[in-house]
C-alpha positions in Angstrom: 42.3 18.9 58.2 44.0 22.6 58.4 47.5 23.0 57.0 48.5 23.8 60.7 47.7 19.8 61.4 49.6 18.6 59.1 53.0 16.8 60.5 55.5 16.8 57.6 58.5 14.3 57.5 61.8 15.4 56.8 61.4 14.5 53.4 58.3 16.4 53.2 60.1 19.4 54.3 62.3 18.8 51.5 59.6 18.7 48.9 58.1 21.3 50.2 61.5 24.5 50.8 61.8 22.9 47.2 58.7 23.7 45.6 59.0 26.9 47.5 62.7 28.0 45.8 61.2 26.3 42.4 58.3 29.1 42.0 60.1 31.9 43.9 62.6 31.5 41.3 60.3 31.2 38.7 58.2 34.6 39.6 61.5 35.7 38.8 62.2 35.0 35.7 58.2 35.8 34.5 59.0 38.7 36.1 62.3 39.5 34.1 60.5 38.4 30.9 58.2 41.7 31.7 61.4 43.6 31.5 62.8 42.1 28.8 59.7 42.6 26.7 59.8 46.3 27.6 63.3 46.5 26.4 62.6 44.9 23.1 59.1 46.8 22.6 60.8 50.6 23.5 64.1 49.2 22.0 66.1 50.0 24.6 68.1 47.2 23.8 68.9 48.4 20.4 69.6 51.9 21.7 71.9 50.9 24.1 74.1 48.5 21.2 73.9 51.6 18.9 75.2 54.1 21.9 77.1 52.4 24.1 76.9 53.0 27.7 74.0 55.1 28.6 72.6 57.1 31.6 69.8 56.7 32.2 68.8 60.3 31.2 70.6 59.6 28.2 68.6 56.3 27.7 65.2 58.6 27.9 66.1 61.0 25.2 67.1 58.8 23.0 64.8 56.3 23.1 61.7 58.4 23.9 61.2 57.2 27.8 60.2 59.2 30.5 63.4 59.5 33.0 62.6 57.7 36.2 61.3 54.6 34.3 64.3 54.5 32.2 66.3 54.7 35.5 64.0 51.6 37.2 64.0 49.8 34.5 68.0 50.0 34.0 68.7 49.0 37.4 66.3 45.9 37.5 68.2 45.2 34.4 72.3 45.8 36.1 70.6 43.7 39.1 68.9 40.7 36.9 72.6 40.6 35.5 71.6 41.4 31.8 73.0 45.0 31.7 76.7 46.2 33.0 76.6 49.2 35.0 79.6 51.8 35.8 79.4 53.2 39.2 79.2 56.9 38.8 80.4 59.4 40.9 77.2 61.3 41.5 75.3 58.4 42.3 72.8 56.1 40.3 71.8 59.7 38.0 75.3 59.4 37.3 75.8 55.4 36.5 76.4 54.3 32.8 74.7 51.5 31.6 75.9 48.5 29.1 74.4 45.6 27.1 77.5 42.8 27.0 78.4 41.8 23.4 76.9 38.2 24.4 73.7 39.3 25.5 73.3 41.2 22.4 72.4 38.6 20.1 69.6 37.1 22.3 68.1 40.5 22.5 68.8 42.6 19.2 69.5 40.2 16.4 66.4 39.2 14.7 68.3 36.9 12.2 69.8 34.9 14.6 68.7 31.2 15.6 69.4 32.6 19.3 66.9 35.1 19.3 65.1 35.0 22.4 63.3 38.4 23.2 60.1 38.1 21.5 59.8 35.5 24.2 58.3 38.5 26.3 55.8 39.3 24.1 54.2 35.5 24.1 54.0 35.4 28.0 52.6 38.8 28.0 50.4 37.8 25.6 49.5 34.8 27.4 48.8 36.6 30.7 46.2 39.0 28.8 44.0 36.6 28.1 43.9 34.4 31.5 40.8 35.1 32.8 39.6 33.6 29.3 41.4 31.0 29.9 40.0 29.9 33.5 36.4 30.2 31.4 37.6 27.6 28.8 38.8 25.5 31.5 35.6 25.3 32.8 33.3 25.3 30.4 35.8 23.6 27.8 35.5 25.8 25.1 38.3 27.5 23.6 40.4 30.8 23.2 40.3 32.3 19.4 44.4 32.4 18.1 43.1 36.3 17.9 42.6 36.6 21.2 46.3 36.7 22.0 46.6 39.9 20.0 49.6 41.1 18.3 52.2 40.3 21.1 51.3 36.6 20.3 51.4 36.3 16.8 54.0 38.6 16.5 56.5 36.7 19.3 56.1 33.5 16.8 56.8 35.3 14.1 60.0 36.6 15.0 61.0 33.5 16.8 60.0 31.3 13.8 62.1 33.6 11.2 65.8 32.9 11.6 65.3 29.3 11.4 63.4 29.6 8.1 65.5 31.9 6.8 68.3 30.6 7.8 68.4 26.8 8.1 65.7 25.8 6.0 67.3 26.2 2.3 71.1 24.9 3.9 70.1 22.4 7.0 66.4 21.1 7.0 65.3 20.7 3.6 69.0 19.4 2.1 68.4 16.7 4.8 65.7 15.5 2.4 67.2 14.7 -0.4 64.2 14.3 -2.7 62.5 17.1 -2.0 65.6 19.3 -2.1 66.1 18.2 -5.5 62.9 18.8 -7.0 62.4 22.2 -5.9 65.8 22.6 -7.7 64.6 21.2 -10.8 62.7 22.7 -13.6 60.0 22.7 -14.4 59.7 25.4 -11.1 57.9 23.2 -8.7 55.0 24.7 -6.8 54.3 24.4 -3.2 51.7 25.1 -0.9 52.1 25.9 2.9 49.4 25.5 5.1 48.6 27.4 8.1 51.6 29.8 7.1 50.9 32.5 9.5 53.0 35.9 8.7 54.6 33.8 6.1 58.2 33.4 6.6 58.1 29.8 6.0 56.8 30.2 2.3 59.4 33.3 1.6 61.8 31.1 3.3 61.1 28.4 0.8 61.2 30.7 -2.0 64.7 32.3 -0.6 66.1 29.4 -0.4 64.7 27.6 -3.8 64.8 30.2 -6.7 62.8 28.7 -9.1 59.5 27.8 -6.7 56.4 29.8 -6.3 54.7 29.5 -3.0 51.1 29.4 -2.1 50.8 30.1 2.1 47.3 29.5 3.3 45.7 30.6 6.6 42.7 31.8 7.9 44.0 34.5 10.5 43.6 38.0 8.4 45.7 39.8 10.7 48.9 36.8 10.1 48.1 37.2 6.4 48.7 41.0 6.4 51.7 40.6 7.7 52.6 37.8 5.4 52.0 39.8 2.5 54.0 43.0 3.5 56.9 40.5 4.7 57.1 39.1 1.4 56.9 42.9 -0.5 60.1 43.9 1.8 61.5 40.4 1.1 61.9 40.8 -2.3 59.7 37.4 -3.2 56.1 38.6 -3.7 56.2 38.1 -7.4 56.6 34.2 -6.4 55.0 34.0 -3.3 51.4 34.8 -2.6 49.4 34.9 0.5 45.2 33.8 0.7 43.1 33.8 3.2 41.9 30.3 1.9 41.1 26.9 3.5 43.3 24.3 1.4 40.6 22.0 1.1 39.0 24.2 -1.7 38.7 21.8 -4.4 40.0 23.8 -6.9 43.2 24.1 -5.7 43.3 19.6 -5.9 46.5 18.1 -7.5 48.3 21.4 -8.0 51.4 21.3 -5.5 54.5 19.1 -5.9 55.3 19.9 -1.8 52.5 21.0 0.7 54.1 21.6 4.5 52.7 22.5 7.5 55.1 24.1 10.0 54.1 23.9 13.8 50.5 24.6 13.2 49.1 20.8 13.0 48.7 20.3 17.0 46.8 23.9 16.7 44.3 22.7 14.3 40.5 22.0 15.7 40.2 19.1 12.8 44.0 17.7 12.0 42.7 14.9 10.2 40.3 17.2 7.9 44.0 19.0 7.4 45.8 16.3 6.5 43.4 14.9 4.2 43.2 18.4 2.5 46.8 18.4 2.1 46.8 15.0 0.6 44.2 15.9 -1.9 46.5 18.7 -2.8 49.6 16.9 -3.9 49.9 15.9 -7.8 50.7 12.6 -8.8 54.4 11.9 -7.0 54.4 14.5 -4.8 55.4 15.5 -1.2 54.1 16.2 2.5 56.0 17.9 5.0 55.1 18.7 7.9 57.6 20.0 11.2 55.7 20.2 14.5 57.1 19.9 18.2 60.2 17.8 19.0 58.2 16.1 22.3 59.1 13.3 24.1 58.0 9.9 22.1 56.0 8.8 25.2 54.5 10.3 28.6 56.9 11.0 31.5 57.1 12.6 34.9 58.7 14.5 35.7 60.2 15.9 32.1 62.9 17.7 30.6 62.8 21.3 29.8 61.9 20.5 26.5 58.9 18.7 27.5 58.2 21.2 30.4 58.4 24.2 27.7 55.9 22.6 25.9 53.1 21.7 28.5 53.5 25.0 29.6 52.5 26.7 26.5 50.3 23.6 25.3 47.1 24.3 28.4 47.7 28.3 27.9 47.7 28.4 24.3 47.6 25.8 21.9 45.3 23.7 24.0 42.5 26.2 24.2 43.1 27.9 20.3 42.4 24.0 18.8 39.5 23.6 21.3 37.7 26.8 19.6 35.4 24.3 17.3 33.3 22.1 17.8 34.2 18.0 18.6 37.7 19.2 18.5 40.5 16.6 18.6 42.1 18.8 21.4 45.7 18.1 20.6 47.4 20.5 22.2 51.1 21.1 22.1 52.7 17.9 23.1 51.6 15.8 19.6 53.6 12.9 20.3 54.6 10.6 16.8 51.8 8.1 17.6 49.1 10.7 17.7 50.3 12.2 14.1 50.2 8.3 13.3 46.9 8.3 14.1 45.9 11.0 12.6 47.8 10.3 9.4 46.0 6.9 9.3 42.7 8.3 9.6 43.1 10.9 6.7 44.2 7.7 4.2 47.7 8.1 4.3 49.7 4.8 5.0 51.7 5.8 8.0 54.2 8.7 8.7 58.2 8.6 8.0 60.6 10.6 11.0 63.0 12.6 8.3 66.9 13.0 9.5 66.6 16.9 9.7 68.5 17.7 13.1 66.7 20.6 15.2 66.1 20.9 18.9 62.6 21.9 19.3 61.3 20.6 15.7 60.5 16.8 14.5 60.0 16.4 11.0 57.4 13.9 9.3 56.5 12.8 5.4 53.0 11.5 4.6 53.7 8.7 3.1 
C-alpha cells in the first residue's frame, strides 16, 4: 500500500505532526551540538569569557579563525540563544557578541559538575564512525572503543572529571563508610581501578585519600597516555601509576584492599571474566566498587530522559564497543541491577549491595 493510501485518523494525525516537531526539533539540537563542539575545540567560548564582547573580526584575530566563519558561526550562536549580540550601527560587521555569565559554566568550566561541552565531541565522534556502525548492525560484529578517535575518549574524559575530582573524596565515597575509612587508615591502603581510561578516577582517589597508591588498568594505549600525563600535571604520579595490563594477571592476586570499576562494566565483551578478576584481586577483607549507569530497574516505554540518553548512546556506542569479541555478553548501556546480579552470581560472588551514594546518572554496587 503507498503512503498516499493510507487514511489517517485524527489521532493518527496527531502522532504523526508529533513525530514530525519531535525530530525537526531534534536535527536542531544535533545540529547546535556541531556548533557547540566548534566553540569548545577553537575556544571561542573561552575567548569570548576572557574578552568580553567580541566582533566578529575581533573573534578571528584572537582566536585564530578565518573572518566569515567566525561571523556564521556567531550569529547561529545569537540565534540558537547561547550568545548575546549588541546591534551595531554598521550592520552585522559591526555587532558585538557575548557569552552570558550562566552559559559560561556549561561551556568553559572544566571543573564543574555542569560541564556540558565535550558533549559535542561524543556525537561528533559518534557520527564518524556510522557507516561502521550500519556494518555491525548487520553483520553483528562490533566497533573497536578506538574507532571513535580522540573526540570520544576525550568527551568522557572531560565529562567524567569534575565528578571524580570533585565529589568522589567529599560525596560518593564518604557515603560508604567502610571504605572511606580504610583508605584513611594506615597502613596506606592500595587500590586498583579497572578499566580506568585517562585516569581521573584513580588520581581522583588518590586526591581525595592522601595516603593511597592507585593502580588504573586498561587496555586502550591511547587512554593510558593520557592517564599518565594527567597524573604528572596532577601532582599524584608518585602514588598513582598507569599499565596497560589486564587485571586478571595472576600476579597482581590478593594485592588491593578496594578494586572499582567506573562506567566501564556494561562496555566489557566478558563482564563476568571482569568481575571474577576483580574478585581474585581483593585481599582477605577487602572491597568492590563498582558505579555504572543510573537506568531504570525494569523495561519501560516510552522512558524518561534518563533512560532515553542512555539507549541513545547504548546501540551507537557501547553496544557495538562490547560486541568487538567474540560470544560477547552484549550489554550495552542500559545494565539494569538484575543483569549486574547475574553477572555477579556467575563470577562467585554472593549477590550485589545498591550503596546510598546520591548521583543522577550513576548507581553504585558492592560485590559482596
Amino acid at each position: 500500500m503507498s503512503a498516499a493510501a493510507i487514511v489517517l485518523t485524527e489521532k493518527d494525525q496527531a502522532e504523526r505532526d508529533a513525530l514530525l516537531g519531535r525530530l525537526y526539533n531534534a536535527t536542531i539540537g544535533a545540529l547546535e551540538l556541531f556548533h557547540v563542539y566548534l566553540g569548545e575545540r577553537l575556544g571561542l567560548y573561552e575567548t569570548l569569557v576572557s574578552k568580553g564582547a567580541l566582533t566578529a573580526a575581533e573573534l578571528a584575530a584572537t582566536a585564530g579563525i578565518n573572518e566569515r566563519y567566525a561571523r556564521e558561526w556567531l550569529e547561529q550562536e545569537a540565534v540558537a540563544g547561547i550568545l548575546l549580540v549588541e546591534s551595531g550601527k554598521g550592520g552585522g560587521g559591526e555587532r558585538r557578541y557575548s557569552l552570558p555569565h550562566g552559559h559560561a559554566e556549561v561551556l568553559t568550566d572544566a571543573d564543574s559538575i555542569n560541564f556540558f561541552a565535550p558533549m559535542g565531541r561524543a556525537v561528533v565522534g559518534i557520527g564518524a564512525v556510522m557507516s561502521t556502525v550500519v556494518e555491525a548492525f548487520r553483520a553483528g560484529g562490533g566497533v573497536p572503543y578506538e574507532a571513535y578517535g580522540a573526540d570520544m575518549r576525550n568527551s568522557i574524559s572531560a565529562l567524567n572529571r569534575p565528578g571524580f575530582m570533585t565529589l568522589l573524596g567529599t560525596q560518593w565515597f564518604p557515603a560508604i563508610t567502610d571504605v572511606d575509612s580504610r583508605l584513611r587508615a594506615k597502613p596506606p591502603a592500595r587500590v586498583a581501578d579497572i578499566g580506568c581510561g585517562t585516569g581521573w578516577s584513580s588520581i581522583g582517589i588518590a586526591n581525595a585519600y592522601p595516603l593511597v597508591t592507585v593502580d588504573g588498568f586498561d587496555l586502550d594505549s591511547a587512554s593510558i597516555e593520557d592517564a599518565k600525563r594527567n597524573a604528572e600535571t596532577s601532582g599524584v604520579s608518585d602514588r598513582v601509576k598507569f599499565e596497560i595490563r589486564d587485571a586478571a594477571d595472576p600476579r597482581l592476586a590478593g594485592s588491593y584492599d578496594l578494586v572499582t570499576a567506573f562506567e566501564t562494566i556494561h562496555d566489557m565483551s566478558n563482564p563476568v571474566g571482569a568481575l571474577r578478576a576483580m574478585r581474585a584481586l581483593i585481599k582477605d577483607g577487602g572491597t568492590i566498587v563498582i558505579a555504572d549507569e543510573k537506568v531504570a530497574e525494569e523495561f519501560a516505554a516510552p522512558g524518561d530522559e534518563v533512560e532515553r540518553f542512555m539507549y541513545g548512546f547504548s546501540a551507537v556506542h557501547c553496544l557495538p564497543v562490547g560486541m568487538v569479541e567474540p560470544d560477547s555478553a552484549g550489554t550495552g548501556t542500559v545494565m539494569r541491577p538484575s543483569r549486574l546480579r547475574q553477572y555477579a552470581r556467575e563470577a562467585g560472588f554472593a549477590d550485589i549491595e545498591i550503596l546510598p551514594v546520591e548521583s543522577d546518572f550513576w548507581r553504585f554496587y558492592r560485590l559482596i
